[in-house]
BAKOLTOR-177640 format. One line per field, with one value per residue (C-alpha): y, z, x; residue in one letter; chain. Coordinates in nm, 4 decimals, decimal comma. Layout:
REM BAKOLTOR-177640
yy: [Y ...] .
zz: [Z ...] .
xx: [X ...] .
vexdren: [A ...] .
seba: [A ...] .
END
This chain:
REM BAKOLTOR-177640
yy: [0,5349 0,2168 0,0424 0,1852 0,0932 -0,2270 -0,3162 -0,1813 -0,3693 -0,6689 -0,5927 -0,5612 -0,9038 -1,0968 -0,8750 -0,9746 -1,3004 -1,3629 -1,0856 -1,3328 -1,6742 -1,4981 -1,2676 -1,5863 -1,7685 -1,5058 -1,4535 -1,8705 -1,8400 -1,5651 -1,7136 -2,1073 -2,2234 -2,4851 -2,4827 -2,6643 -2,8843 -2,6462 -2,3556 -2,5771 -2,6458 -2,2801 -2,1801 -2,4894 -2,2991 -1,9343 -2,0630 -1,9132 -2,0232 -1,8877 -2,0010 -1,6891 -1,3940 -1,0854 -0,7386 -0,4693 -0,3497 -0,6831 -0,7295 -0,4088 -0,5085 -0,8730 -0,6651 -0,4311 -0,7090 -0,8738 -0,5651 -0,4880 -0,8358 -0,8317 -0,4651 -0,5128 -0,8930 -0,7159 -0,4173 -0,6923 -0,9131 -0,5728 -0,4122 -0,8046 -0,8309 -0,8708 -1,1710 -1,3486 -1,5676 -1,5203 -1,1562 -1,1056 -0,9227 -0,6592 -0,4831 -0,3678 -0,0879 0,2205 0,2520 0,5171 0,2942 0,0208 0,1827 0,2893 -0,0244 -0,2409 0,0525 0,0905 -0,3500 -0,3822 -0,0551 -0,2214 0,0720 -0,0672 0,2245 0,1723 0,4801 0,2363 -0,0162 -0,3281 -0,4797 -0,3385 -0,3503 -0,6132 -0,9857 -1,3064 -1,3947 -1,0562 -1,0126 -1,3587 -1,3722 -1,0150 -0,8360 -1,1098 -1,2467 -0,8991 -0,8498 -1,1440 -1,0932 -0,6860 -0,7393 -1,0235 -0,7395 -0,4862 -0,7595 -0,8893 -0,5269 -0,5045 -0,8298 -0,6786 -0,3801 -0,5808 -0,8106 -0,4847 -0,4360 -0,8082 -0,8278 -0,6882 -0,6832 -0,8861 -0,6215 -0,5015 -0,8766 -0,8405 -1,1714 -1,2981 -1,1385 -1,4698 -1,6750 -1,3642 -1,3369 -1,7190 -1,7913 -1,4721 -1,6156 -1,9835 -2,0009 -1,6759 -1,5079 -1,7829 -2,0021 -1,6945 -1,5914 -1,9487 -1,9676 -1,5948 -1,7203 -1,9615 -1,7257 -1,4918 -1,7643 -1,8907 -1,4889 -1,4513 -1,3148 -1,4792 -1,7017 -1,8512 -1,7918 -1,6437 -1,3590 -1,1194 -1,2629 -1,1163 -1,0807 -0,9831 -0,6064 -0,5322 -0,2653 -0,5347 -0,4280 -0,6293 -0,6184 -0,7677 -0,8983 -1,0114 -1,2923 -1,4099 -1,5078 -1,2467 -1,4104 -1,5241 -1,1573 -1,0084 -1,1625 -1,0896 -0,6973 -0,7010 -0,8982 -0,7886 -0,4588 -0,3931 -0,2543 -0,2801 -0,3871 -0,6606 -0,4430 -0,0158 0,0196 -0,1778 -0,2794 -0,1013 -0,3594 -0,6479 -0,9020 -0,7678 -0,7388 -0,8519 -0,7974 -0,6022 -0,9175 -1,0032 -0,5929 -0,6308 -0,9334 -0,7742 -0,4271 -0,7305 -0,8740 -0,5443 -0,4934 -0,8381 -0,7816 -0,4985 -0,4865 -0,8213 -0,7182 -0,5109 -0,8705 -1,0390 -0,7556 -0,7798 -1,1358 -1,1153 -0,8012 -1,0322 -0,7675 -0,8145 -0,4790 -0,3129 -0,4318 -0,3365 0,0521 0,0345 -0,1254 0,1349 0,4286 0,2415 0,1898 0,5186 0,6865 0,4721 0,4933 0,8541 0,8682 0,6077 0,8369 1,1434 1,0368 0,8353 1,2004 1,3954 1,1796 1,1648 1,5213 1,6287 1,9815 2,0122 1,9390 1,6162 1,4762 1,5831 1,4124 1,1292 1,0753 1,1599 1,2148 0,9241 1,0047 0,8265 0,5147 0,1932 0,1409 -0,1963 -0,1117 0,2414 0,5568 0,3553 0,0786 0,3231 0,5658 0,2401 0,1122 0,4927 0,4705 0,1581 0,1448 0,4841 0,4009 0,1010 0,1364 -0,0735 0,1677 -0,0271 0,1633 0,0627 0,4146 0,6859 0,9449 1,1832 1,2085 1,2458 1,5723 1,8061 1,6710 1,3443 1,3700 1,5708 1,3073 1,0056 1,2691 1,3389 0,9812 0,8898 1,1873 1,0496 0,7925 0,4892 0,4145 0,3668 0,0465 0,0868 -0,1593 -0,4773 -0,4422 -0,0864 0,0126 -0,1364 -0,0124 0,3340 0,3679 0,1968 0,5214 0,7627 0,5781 0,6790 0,9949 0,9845 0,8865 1,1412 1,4279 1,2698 1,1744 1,5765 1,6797 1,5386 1,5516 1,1511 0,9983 0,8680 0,4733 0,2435 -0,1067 -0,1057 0,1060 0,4324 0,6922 0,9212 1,1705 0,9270 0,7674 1,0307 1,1412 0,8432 0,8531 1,2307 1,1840 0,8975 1,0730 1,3966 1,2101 1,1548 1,5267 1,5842 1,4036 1,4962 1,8820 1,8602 1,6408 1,9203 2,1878 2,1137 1,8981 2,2303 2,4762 2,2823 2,2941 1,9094 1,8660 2,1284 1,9333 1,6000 1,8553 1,8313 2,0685 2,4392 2,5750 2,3859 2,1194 2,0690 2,1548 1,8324 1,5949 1,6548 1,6622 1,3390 1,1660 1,2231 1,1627 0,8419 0,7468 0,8628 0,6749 0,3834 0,3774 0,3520 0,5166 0,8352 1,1279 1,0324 1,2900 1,3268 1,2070 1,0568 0,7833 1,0625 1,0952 1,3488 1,1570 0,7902 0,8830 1,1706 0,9423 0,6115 0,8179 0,8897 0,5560 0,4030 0,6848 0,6826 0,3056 0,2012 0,5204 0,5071 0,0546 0,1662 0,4008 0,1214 -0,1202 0,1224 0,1941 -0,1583 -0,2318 0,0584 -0,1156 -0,4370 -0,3498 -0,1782 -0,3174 -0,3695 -0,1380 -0,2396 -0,0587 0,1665 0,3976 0,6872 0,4778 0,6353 0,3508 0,2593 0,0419 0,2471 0,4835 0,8003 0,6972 0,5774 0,9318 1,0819 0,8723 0,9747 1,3507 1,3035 1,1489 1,4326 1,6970 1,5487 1,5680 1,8469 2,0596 1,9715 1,9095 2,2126 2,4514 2,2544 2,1586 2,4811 2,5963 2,2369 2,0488 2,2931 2,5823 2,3741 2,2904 2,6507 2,7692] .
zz: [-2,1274 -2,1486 -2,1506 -1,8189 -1,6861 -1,7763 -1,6736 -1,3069 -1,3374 -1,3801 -1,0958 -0,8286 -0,9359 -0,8732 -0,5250 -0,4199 -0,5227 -0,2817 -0,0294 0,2495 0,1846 0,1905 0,5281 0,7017 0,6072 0,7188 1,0558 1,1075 1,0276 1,3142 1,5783 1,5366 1,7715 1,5424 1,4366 1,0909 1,0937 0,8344 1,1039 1,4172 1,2131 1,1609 1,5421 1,6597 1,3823 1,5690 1,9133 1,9506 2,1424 1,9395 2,1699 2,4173 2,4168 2,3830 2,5488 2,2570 2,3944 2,3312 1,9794 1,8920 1,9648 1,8049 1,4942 1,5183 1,5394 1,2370 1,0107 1,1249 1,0705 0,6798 0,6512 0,6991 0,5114 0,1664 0,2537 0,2471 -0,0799 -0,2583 -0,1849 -0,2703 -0,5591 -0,7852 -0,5748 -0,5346 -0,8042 -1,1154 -1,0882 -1,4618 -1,4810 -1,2634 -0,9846 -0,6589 -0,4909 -0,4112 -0,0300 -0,0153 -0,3033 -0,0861 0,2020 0,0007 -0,1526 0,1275 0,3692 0,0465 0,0526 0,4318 0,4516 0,1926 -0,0232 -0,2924 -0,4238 -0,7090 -0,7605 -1,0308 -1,3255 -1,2418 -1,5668 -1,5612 -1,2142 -1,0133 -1,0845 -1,0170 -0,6985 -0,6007 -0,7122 -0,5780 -0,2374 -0,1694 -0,3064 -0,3771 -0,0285 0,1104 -0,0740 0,1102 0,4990 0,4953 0,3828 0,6317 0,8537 0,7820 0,8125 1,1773 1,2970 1,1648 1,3440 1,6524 1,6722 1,5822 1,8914 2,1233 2,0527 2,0781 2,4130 2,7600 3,0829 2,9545 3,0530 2,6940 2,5563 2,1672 1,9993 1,9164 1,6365 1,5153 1,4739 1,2931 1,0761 0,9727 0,9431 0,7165 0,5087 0,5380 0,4835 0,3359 0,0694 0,0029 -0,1541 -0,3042 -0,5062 -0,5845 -0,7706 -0,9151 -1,0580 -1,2671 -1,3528 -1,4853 -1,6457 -1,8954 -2,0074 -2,1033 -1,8033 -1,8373 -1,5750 -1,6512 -1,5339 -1,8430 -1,8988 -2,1867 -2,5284 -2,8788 -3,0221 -3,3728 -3,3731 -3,6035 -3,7739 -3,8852 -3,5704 -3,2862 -2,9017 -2,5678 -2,3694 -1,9805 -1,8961 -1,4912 -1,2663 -1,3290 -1,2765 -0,9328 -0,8116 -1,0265 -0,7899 -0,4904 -0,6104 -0,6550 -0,3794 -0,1043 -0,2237 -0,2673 -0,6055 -0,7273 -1,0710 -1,2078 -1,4907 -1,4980 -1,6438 -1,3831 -1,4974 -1,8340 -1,9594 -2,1787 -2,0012 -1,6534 -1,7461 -2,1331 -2,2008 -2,0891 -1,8997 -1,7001 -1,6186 -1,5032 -1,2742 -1,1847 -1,0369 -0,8997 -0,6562 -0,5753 -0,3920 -0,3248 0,0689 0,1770 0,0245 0,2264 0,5720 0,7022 0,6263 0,9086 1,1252 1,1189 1,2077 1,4834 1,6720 1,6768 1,4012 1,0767 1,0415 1,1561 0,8818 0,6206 0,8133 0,7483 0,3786 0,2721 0,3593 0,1795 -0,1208 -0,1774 -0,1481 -0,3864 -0,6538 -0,6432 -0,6701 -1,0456 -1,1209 -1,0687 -1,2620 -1,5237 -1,6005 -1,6041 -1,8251 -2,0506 -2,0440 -2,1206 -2,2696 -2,5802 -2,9469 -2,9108 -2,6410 -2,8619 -3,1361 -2,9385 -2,7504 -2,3943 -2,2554 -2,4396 -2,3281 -2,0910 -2,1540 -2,3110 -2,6196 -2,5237 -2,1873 -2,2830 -2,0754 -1,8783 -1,7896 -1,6681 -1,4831 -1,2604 -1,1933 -1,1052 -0,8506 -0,7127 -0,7043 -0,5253 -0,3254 -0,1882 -0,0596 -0,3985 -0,6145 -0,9671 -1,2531 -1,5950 -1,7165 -1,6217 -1,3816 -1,3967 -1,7821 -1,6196 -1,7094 -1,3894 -1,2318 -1,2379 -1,0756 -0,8041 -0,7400 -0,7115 -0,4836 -0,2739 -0,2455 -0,1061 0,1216 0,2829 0,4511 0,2076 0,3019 0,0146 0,0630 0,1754 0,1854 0,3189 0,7071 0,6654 0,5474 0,7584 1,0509 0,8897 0,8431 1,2268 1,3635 1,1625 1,2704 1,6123 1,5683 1,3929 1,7088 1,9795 1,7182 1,7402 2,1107 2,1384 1,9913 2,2127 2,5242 2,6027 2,6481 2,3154 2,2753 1,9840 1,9746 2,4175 2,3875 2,5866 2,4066 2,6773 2,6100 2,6140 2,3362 2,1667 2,1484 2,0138 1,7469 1,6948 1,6254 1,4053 1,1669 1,2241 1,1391 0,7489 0,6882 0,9239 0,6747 0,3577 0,4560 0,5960 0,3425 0,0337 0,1816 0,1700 -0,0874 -0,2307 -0,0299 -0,0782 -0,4158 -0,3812 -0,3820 -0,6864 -0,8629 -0,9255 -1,0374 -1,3946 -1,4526 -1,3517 -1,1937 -1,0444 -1,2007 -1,1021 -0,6794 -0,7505 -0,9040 -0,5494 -0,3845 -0,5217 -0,4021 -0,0389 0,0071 -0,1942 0,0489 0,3540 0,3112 0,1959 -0,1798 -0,4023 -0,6968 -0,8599 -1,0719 -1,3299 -1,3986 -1,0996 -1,0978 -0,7435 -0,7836 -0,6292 -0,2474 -0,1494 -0,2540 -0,1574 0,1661 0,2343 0,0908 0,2718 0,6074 0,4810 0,4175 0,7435 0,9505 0,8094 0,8160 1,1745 1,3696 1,2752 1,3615 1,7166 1,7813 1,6575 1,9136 2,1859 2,0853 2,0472 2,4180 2,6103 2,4237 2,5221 2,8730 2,9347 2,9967 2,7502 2,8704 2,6986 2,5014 2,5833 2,4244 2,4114 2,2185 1,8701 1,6185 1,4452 1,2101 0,9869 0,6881 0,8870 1,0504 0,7174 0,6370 0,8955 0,8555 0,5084 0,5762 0,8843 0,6243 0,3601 0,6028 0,8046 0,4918 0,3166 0,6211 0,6190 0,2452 0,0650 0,0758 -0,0825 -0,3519 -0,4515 -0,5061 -0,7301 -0,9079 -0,8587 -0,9737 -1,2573 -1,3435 -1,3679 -1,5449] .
xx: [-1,7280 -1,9284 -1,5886 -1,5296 -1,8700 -1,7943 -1,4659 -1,5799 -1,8489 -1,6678 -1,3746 -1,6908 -1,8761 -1,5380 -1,4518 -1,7931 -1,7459 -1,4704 -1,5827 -1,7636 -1,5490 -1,2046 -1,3103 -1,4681 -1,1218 -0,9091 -1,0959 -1,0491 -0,7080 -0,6403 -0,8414 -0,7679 -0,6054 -0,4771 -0,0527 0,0637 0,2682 0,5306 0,4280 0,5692 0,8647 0,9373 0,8710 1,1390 1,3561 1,2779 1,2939 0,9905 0,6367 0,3369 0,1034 0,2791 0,0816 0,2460 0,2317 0,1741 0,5147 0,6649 0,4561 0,6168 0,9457 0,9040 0,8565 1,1078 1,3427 1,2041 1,2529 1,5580 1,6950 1,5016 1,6201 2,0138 2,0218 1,8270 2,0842 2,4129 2,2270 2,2255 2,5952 2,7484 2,5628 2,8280 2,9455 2,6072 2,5018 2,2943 2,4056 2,3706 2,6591 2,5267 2,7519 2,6466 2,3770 2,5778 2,5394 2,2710 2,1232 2,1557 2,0029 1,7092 1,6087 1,6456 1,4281 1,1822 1,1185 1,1012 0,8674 0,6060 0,6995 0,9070 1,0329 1,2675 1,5224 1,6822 1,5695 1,5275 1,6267 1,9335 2,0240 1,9008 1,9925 1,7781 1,8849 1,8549 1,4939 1,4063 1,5937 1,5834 1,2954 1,0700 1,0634 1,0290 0,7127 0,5332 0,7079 0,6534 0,2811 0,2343 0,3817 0,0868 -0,1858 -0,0463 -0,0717 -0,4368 -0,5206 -0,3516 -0,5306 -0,8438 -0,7988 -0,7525 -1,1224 -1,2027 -1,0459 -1,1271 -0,8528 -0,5933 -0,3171 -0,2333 -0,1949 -0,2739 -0,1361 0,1468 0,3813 0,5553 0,1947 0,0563 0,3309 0,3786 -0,0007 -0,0496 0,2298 0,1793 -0,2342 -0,3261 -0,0672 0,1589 -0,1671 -0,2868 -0,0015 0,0749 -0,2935 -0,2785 0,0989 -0,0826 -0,3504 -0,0496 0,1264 -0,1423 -0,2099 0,1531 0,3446 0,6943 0,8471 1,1914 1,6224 1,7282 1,9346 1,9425 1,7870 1,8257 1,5289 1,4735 1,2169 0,9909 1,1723 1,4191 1,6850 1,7967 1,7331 1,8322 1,5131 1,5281 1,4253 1,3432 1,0821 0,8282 0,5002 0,5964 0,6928 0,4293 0,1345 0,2794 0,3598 -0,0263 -0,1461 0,0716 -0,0010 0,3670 0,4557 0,7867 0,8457 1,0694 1,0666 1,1618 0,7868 0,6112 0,3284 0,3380 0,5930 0,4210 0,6086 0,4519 0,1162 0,0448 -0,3108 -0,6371 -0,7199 -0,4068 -0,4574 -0,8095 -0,6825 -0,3175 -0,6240 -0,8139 -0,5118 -0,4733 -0,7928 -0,8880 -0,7534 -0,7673 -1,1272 -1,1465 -1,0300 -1,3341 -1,5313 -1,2672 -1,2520 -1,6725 -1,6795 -1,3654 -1,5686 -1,8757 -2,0393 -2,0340 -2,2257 -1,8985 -1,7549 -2,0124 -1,9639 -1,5888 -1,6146 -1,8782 -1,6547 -1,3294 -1,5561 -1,7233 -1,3560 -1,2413 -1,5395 -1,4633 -1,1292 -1,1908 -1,4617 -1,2338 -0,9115 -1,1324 -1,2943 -0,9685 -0,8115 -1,1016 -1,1631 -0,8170 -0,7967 -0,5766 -0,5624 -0,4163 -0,6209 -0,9316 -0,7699 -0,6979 -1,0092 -0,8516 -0,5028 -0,3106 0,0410 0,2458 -0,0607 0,0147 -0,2504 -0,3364 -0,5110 -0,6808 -0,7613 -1,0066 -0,7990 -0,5245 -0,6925 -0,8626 -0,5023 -0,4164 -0,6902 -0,6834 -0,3140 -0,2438 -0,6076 -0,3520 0,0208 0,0810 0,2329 0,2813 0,1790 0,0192 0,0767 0,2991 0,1882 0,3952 0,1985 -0,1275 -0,3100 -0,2593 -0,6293 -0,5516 -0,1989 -0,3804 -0,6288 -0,3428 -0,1621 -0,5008 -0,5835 -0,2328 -0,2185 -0,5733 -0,3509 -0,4216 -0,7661 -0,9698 -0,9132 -0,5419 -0,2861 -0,3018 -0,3691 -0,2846 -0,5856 -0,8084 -0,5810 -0,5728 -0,9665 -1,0080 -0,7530 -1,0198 -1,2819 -1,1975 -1,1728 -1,5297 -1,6034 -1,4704 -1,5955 -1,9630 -1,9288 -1,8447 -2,1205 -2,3947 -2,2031 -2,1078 -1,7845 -1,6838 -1,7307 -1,6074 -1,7156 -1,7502 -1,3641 -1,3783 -1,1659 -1,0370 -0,7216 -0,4496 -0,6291 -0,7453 -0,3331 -0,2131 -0,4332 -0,3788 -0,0133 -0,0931 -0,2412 0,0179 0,2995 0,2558 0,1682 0,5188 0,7212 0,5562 0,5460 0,8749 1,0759 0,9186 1,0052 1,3824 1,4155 1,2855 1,4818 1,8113 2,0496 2,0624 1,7101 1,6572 1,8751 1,6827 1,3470 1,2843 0,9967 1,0380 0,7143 0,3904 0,4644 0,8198 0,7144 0,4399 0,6721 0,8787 0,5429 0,4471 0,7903 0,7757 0,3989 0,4583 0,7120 0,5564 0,2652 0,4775 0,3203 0,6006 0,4776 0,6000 0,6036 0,9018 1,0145 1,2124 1,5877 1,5679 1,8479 2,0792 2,2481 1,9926 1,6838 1,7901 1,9072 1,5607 1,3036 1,4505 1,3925 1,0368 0,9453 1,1222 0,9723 0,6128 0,6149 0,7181 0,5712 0,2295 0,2644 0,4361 0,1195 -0,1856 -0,0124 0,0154 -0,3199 -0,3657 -0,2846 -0,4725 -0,7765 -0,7196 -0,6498 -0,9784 -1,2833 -1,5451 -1,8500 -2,1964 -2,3975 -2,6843 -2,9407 -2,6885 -2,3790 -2,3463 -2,4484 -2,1238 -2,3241 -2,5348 -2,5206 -2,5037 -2,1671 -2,0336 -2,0704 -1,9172 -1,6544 -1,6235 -1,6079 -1,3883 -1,1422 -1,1541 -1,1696 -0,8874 -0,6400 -0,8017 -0,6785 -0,3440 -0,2385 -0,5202 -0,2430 0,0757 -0,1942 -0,3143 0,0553 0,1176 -0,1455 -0,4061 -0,2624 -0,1497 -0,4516 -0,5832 -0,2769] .
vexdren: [X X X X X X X X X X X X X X X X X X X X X X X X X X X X X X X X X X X X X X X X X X X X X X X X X X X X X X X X X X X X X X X X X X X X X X X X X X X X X X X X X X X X X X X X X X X X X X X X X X X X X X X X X X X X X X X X X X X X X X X X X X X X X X X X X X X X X X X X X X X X X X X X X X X X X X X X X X X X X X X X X X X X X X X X X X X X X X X X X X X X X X X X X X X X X X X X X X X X X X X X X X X X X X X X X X X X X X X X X X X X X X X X X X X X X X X X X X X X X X X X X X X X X X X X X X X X X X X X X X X X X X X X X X X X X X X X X X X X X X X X X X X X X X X X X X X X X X X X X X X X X X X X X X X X X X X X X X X X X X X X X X X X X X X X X X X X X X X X X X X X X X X X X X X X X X X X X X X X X X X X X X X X X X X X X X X X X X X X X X X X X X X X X X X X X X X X X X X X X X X X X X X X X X X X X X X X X X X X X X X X X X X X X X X X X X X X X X X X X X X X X X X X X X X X X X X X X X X X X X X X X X X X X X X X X X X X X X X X X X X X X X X X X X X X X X X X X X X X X X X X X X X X X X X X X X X X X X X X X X X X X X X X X X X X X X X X X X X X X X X X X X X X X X X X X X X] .
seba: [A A A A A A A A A A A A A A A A A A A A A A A A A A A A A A A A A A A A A A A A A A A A A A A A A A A A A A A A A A A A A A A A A A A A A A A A A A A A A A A A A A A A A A A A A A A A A A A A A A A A A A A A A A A A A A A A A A A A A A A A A A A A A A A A A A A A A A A A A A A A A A A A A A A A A A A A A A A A A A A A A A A A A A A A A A A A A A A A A A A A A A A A A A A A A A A A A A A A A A A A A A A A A A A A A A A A A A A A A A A A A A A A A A A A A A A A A A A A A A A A A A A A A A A A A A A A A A A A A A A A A A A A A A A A A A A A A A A A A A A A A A A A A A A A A A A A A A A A A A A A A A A A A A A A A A A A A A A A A A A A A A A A A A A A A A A A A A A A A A A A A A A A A A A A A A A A A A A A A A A A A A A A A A A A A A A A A A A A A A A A A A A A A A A A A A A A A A A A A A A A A A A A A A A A A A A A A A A A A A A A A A A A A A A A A A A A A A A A A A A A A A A A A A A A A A A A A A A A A A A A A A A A A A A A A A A A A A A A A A A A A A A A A A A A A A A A A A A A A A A A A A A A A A A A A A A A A A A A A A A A A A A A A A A A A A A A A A A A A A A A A A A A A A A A A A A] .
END
């Protein structure tokens, strides 16, 4: 227990540390005015003027463009693999394969249906899924800033940025330096970095076997930072080449949070608030300390002989991180739209599956992944809002933003449209032979491991219960729909959302605006949050990992 303690302990000094210098840097690096000179190159290359502000309408479109562009050339790399260099050996994605790796990259979910060692080549991983990783997170973060500006701004006819700016400045000054440092930091604890294909390696029960080799440490920060979360490696971040050591584990949790944790801090200082910030970052925080405190106990308090024995649930964990080491990564990593896994989740004890499941299904707040979190908790923040504003009577205000009906929809079918494709994909992947098929457990047990794969996708996590065979027709083609639907709907509604914002004007604060700032809101927030899911998702979890847990 102290070892837990500890190693939170530790992962909050070095968030802190960063917390102010990284926000105040990210806020300069959206409101500069300032182009590099490797960013002007890249606009003369795109034709493009990023000094053009854009209509939400048009953002929304720039970025449509963009995905669909990334989505169809990872789609082309991965059915010509066999032609592309450094293949391996390896031959191409089967088209529904195809279809959902290239949706899973481009969505930020980075589901992976197959192994990667024994499936993807270099170029592949480099070219393909490696650039992915960077461009759909820099996609996530633009929206955030977009929405952010809506609030900023007052009667500039739905004018919220400019897509191409946002996207090449996120990449350019903020992730591409990041992962470049973090590399390093991977490098010297072991993570490999190299072109080489299979080695024989001598075991040491006196057999032989084939390693891969490739440029691990260089996708392994950006899985992390970008919040991404697909493996070069089948076990993620279970494999020793991924993650080595407890230390390269604590920082691999570390990259994970180190933005999203971040973004309320720029948000704060673009608003002209910082203690809007604070409001935002308490409520991400408190969900997340719960959800570590939550799986940490499960796992801990695992009935049976052999977790007694064992000191906690020890299956499906790799010895060298611990129970405490995996249940953090469990939370922070399904807290996030990561997804990589230092332990297998499908061999968590029924509790602790329904936590990860529960934390997903709140929308990926706690903190959420990069730009979608903050953009997630700013939609619920809203709604805080117009529930409060009810209460007393007022018009609801956020940050000088009336929220009248039209805004008050948009935001309702925001946060409708995961439960939509969660509720709806389960129900026939359970109703229909095809889906039955890929379900390995009969029972509660079986419904969450199908439970687990669509609100992974939906909410554009990329984790999952193994035991489901989901490299199949039924699953590629259901779960790619998930993730393209639950990614690009909810984006469409923040910029519309976006727009209406920064189209009105800013009214000013009086005695009767709800305080956004202080602990009671953070509350609300809180319990608007838990309430909000707990509504919609109580039911499927009482027939899965809650009757499991009772059985």
């Amino acid at each position: 227990m102290w070892l837990a303690v500890g190693q939170i302990a530790l992962l909050l000094l070095a968030l802190a540390a960063v917390h102010a210098p990284l926000g105040a840097y990210m806020a300069r690096v959206f409101t500069s005015p300032r182009h590099l000179r490797v960013e002007k190159a890249g606009y003369r290359l795109m034709r493009v003027d990023p000094d053009a502000e854009q209509r939400w309408s048009t953002y929304l479109l720039s970025l449509l463009g963009f995905s669909t562009a990334s989505l169809l050339l990872l789609y082309g790399l991965a059915r010509l693999q066999q032609h592309l260099p450094m293949n391996l050996g390896f031959s191409a994605f089967d088209p529904a394969g195809a279809w959902n790796t290239a949706v899973s990259f481009v969505a930020n979910t980075n589901w992976q249906w197959y192994s990667g060692e024994a499936a993807a080549g270099h170029l592949l991983q480099m070219a393909g899924l490696a650039v992915q990783n960077f461009v759909s997170a820099a996609v996530g973060i633009s929206v955030a800033v977009a929405l952010v500006r809506g609030f900023m701004r007052s009667g500039t006819d739905g004018r919220v940025g400019n897509f191409w700016s946002d996207l090449t400045r996120t990449c350019v000054r903020i992730l591409l330096p990041m992962a470049f440092v973090g590399a390093l930091v991977l490098l010297a604890t072991g993570v490999i970095q190299n072109f080489d294909a299979h080695t024989a390696i001598d075991t040491v029960a006196g057999g032989t076997q084939h390693v891969l080799g490739g440029p691990v440490a260089s996708q392994e920060v950006i899985k992390e930072l970008g919040t991404n979360g697909g493996g070069f490696f089948n076990a993620n971040s279970a494999h020793p080449l991924e993650n080595p050591s407890p230390f390269s584990n604590l920082f691999e949790i570390f990259l994970i949070l180190v933005i999203p944790f971040t973004l309320p801090r720029t948000f704060g200082l673009m608003v002209g608030d910082k203690r809007q910030g604070w409001a935002i970052l308490g409520a991400m925080g408190a969900l997340w300390f719960v959800s570590v405190a939550l799986i940490t106990w499960a796992e801990m308090a695992g009935p049976g002989a052999a977790p007694l024995a064992a000191g906690g649930a020890m299956e499906g964990k790799e010895t060298r991180f611990g129970l405490a080491a995996s249940a953090l990564f469990a939370a922070s990593t399904t807290g996030t739209s990561t997804g990589a896994v230092n332990a297998m989740h499908d061999s968590l004890t029924a509790p602790g599956g329904g936590v990860t499941m529960f934390t997903m299904m709140l929308g990926e707040i706690a903190p959420g992944g990069v730009g979608s979190g903050l953009y997630g908790m700013l939609m619920l923040a809203i709604v805080a809002v117009f529930v409060s504003g009810l209460m007393v009577g007022r018009t609801p205000e956020y940050l000088g933003k009336k929220i009248g009906r039209q805004e008050i929809t948009l935001v309702a079918l925001y946060i409708l449209t995961v439960p939509f494709l969660v509720l709806v994909g389960t129900a026939l992947a359970i109703a229909l032979p095809a889906g039955q098929v890929g379900i390995q457990e009969a029972g509660p047990h079986g419904l969450s491991e199908v439970l687990y794969a669509f609100t992974s996708a939906a909410n554009n996590n990329g984790s999952a219960f193994g035991g489901l065979t989901s490299g199949t027709p039924f699953y590629n083609t259901a779960l790619g729909v998930a993730m393209l639907a639950g990614r690009f709907i909810p984006i469409a509604l923040v910029l519309a959302l976006a727009g209406r914002f920064a189209s009105q004007r800013t009214v000013p604060a009086t005695a009767g605006t709800l305080p956004t700032h202080q602990p009671l809101f953070v509350g609300v927030l809180g319990t608007v949050a838990l309430v909000v899911v707990g509504l919609t998702f109580v039911p499927v979890l009482s027939l899965g990992p809650i009757v499991e847990s009772l059985s």
